[in-house]
C-alpha positions in Angstrom: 127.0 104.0 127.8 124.1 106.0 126.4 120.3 105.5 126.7 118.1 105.5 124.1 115.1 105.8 123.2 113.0 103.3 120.9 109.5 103.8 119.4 107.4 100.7 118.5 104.2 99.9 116.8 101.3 99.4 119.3 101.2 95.6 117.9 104.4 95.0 118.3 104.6 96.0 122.7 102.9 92.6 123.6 105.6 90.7 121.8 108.3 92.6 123.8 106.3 92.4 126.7 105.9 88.4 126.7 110.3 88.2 125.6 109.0 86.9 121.9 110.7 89.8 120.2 114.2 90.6 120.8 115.5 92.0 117.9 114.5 95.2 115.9 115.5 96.2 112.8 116.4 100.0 112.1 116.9 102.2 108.7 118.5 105.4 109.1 119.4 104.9 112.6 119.8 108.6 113.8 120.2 107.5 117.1 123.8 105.3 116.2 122.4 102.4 118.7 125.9 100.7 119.8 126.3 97.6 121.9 126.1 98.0 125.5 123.7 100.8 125.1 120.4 101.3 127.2 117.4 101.2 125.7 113.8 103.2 126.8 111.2 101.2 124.8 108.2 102.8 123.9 104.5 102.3 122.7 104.6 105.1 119.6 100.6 105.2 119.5 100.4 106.8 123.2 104.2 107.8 123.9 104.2 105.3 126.9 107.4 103.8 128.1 106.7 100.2 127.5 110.3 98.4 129.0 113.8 99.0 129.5 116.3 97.0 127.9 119.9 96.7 127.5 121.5 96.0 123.9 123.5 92.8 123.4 123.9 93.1 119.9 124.3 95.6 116.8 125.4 94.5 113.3 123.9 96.1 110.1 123.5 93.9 106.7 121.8 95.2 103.3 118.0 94.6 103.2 118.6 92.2 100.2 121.1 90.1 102.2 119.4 89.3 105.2 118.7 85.2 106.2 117.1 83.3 108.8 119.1 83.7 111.3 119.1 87.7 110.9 114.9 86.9 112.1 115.7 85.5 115.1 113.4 87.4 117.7 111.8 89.2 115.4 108.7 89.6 113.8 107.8 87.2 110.6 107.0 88.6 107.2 105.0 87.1 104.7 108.2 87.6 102.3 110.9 90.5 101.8 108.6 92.2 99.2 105.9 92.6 102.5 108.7 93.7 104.5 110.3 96.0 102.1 106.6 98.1 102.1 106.3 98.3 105.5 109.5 99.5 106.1 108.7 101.8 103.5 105.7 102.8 104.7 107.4 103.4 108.4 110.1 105.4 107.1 109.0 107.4 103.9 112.2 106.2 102.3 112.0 104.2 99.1 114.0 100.7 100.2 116.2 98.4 97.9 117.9 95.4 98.5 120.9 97.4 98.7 119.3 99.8 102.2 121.3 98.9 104.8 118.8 97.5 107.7 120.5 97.7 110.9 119.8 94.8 113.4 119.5 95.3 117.2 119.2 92.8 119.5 118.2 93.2 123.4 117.5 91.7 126.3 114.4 93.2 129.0 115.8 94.7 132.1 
């Protein structure tokens, strides 16, 4: 079992904070997040650790394909078009329906 380290958006640490996200989504995951793994949460605006958290869950669909359910835990978009700029925006990468989004879920420890 590894640890790992996870950068969020500054909006996003009160959600994690108060257990209303549990799930992230990840492109390019250069960090291979497995289940079981540890997790080091951070705030990327300042670099602070933010929470610790252990992963329950990793399964990777393609950005076109996911549903409902895929959302559960994590933050709302207005619709997949909204969602496929952001993540665009987050990772410099252009981002089809066929980018495969990587899901992590995780519980606070």
């Amino acid at each position: 079992m590894e640890i790992k380290k996870l950068k969020f958006e500054e909006e996003l640490v009160p959600l994690i904070l108060n257990g209303q996200k549990t799930t992230t989504f990840r492109l390019y995951d250069d960090k291979n997040v497995q289940d079981g793994d540890h997790l080091i949460l951070y705030d990327k605006h300042n670099g602070e650790e933010i929470a610790r958290a252990d992963v329950i869950l990793v399964y990777e669909k393609k950005f076109g394909d996911l549903e409902e359910e895929d959302f559960k835990g994590h933050e709302k978009y207005e619709s997949l078009e909204t969602m496929r700029e952001k993540f665009q925006a987050y990772y410099g990468e252009k981002v089809n329906d066929e980018t495969m989004v990587k899901i992590i879920r995780f519980d606070l420890i």
